[in-house]
LOZA-931441 format. One record per residue (C-alpha): x, y, z. Coordinates in steps of 0.2 Angstrom, whole numbers, plus 2048, in hexadecimal, padded with zeros to 3 digits. Example, Ala and Ser with C-alpha at 12.3 -4.5 7.8 and 13.67 -1.06 7.14 Angstrom:
// LOZA-931441
83E7EA827/8447FB824/
This chain:
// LOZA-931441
693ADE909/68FAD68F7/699AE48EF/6A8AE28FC/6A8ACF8F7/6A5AD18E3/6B6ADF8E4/6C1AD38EE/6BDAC78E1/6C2AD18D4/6D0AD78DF/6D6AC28E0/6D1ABF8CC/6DFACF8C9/6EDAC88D2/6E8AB68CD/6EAABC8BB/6F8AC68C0/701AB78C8/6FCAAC8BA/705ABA8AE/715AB88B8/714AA58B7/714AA98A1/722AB38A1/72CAA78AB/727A9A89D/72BAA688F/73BAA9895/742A99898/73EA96885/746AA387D/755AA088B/756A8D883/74FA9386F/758A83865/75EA93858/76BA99864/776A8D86D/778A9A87D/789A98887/786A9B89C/78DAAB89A/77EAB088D/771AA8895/771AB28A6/775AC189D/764ABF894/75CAB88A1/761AC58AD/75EAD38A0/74BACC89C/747ACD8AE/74EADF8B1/745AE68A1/736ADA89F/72BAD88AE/72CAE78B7/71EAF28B4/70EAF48B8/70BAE68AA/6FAAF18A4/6FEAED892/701ADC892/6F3AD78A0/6E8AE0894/6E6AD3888/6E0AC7892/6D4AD3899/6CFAD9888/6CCAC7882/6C3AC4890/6B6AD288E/6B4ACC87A/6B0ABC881/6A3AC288B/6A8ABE89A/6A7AA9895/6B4AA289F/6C5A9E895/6CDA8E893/6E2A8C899/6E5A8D88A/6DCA9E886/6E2AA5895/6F4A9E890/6F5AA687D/6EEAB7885/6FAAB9890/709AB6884/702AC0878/703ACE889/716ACA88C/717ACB877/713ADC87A/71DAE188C/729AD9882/72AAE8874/727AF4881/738AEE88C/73FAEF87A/737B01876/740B06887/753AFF888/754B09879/74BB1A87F/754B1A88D/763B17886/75FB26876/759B33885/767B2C890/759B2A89D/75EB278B1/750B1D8B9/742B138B1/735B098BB/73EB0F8CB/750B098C7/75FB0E8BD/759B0B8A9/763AFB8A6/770B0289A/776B0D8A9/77BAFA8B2/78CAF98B3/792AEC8A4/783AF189B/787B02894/783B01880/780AEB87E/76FAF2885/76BAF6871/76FAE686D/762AE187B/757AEB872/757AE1866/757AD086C/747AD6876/740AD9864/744AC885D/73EABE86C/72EAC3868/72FABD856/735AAD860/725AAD86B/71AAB085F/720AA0854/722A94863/70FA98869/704A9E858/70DA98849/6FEA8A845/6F2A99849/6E8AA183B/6E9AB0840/6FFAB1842/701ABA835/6F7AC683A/6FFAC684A/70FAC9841/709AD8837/702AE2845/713ADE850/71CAE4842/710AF383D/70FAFB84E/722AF7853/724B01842/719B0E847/720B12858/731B13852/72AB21846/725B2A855/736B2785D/73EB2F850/731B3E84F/734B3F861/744B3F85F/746B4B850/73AB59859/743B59868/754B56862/760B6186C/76AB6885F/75BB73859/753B7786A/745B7F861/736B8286A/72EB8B85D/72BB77855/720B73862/70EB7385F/6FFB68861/6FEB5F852/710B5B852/710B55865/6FEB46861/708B42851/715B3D85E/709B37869/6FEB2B85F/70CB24856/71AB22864/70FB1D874/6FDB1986F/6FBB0B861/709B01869/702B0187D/6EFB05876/6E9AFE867/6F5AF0868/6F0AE6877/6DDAE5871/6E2AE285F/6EEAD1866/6DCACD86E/6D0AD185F/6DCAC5856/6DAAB8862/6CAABA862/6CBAB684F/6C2AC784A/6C8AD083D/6D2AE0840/6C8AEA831/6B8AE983A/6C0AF4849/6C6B02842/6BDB0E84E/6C1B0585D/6D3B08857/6D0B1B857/6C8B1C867/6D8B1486F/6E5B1E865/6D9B2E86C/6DDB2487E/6EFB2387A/6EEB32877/6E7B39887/6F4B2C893/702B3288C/6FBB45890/6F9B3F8A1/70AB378A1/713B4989B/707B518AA/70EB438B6/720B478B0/71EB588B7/714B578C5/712B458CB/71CB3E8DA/729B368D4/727B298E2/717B248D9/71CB238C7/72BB1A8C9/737B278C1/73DB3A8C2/736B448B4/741B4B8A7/739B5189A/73DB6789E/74EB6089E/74EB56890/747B63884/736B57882/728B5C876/71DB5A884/70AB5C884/70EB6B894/718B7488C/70EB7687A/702B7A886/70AB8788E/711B8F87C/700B8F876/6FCB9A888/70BBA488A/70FBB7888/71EBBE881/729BC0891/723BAD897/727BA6886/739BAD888/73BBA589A/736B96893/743B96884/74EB9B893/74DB8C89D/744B7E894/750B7188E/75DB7489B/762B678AA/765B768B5/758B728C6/755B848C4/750B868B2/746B788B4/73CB7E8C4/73BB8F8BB/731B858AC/724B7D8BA/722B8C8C2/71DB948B1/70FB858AD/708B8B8BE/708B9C8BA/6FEB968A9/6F4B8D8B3/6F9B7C8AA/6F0B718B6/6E0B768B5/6E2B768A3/6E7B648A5/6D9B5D8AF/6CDB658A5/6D5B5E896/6D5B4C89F/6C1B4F8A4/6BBB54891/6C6B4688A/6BDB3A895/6ADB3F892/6B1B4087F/6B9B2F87F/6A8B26888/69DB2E87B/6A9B2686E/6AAB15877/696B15876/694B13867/69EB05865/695AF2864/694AEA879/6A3ADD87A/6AFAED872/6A6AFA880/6ABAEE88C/6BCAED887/6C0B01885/6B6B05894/6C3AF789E/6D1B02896/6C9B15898/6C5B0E8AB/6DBB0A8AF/6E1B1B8A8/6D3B288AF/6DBB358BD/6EAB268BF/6F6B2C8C8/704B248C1/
């Protein structure tokens, strides 16, 4: 009965946070819709405001909730003040923030359909290309947040310098994403392993990874030096959701992720298809040349058909199973407050199904 209690508790504190969250962006929002360096008509403000909410808030908010979380477990547990729990969750909308701009743009450079289970926003009508300009006023608010709530802080420019840093570095893995599957070439034969985590670690795994806990060591005024292995362990993590992600892309319910895979038809360097290249014969290789890349229904059930025949499922839960096991050995060695924090992040991607 204990445990029953101590899980709805839990349950409550999550969607207490969760609500308090909400509550921050709501804040946040109607101070860059009034920021004294723009004198906003009518017709600008309810485009922004009705762009932020279409972009902003409607994920599973994992990223930005774990800051708070992550703060939390480097506090050991000591209960925050308002204004502890108020800082963290901005620096999480900071960080949403980057990722809604990271998105508008993606979408709009892999002329996406569906994001988050509606049309990506550029495919609104009247939105069309002024979604790139969105892009980047999604950028600048969060130089504009971070001003408004750190600027007397100690650590803001620190706070600066890793926005900017890891911003920096996942456009480089955009364009290394872009540049390997770019479908002018539709070269398969560019595809291999190290090429796809280079992607991977750059593109997807500082930014939604090493970022949230790095905005929290900060807060926590530690410095960023003394956690250089903890940065490895979750670029390794990154690593391994994104894996999951291309497996889900394929062979998740669309229903439960949100959106309808693409990447067969969009020619993706995806972690499936290096593995099945690395797997394949002669005669499969040439079926996959055949209909990888192509938006035919057809080709592209051809393609799944072929990672079942190569049995690419199984290698993917056995990947996912010695990744964990690897990824806990790592996390051991680490001091508590830090095991606490990687275990909390290890424990919301494991066997997720979307």
């Amino acid at each position: 009965m204990a445990s029953n209690s101590n899980a709805n508790a839990h349950a409550n504190t999550k969607a207490d946070m969760k609500a308090k969250f909400m509550q921050v962006y709501e804040h946040l929002k109607a101070e860059n819709l009034s920021d004294p360096a723009f004198d906003y008509t009518e017709d600008a403000r309810q485009w922004v405001d009705k762009m932020l909410d279409y972009n902003v808030p409607g994920g599973k908010l994992n990223r930005g909730l774990s800051v708070i979380d992550s703060y939390s477990l480097l506090k050991n547990g000591k209960e925050l003040s308002e204004n502890e729990v108020f800082l963290g969750c901005v620096l999480g909308w900071c960080i949403e923030w980057l990722q809604s701009y990271f998105l508008v743009l993606d979408d709009l450079m892999d002329g996406s359909h569906t994001r988050r289970g509606q049309p990506c926003w550029f495919r609104l009508p009247k939105v069309g290309l002024i979604a790139a300009n969105d892009g980047i006023l999604l950028r600048n608010h969060i130089c504009r947040i971070l001003k408004r709530h750190f600027r007397t802080k100690s650590y803001y420019i620190d706070l600066l310098d890793l926005f900017n840093e890891v911003e920096f570095q996942t456009a480089c893995g955009q364009l290394l994403d872009l540049i390997t599957t770019h479908e002018g070439a539709m070269d398969l034969s560019k595809y291999k392993m190290p090429t796809y985590l280079r992607i991977v670690q750059y593109k997807t795994a500082y930014y939604s990874f090493y970022l949230p806990v790095a905005c929290a060591l900060l807060m926590a005024e530690e410095n960023l030096d003394n956690f250089l292995d903890a940065k490895n362990i979750l670029i390794q993590m990154g690593t391994y959701f994104q894996v999951q992600d291309d497996y889900l892309d394929c062979f998740g319910d669309p229903q439960t992720i949100g959106k309808i895979g693409t990447d067969i038809e969009d020619f993706k360097c995806s972690w499936l298809v290096v593995q099945a290249l690395e797997r394949a014969n002669e005669s499969q290789i040439q079926r996959l040349y055949a209909n990888y890349g192509k938006a035919d229904p057809s080709c592209v059930a051809k393609v799944k058909d072929l990672y079942r025949e190569l049995g690419i499922e199984d290698v993917f839960l056995e990947y996912e199973n010695t990744s964990h096991k690897n990824l806990i050995s790592s996390i051991e060695s680490q001091e508590e407050s830090v095991q606490l924090v990687l275990k909390s992040f290890l424990g919301k991607i494991y066997k997720r199904q979307k």
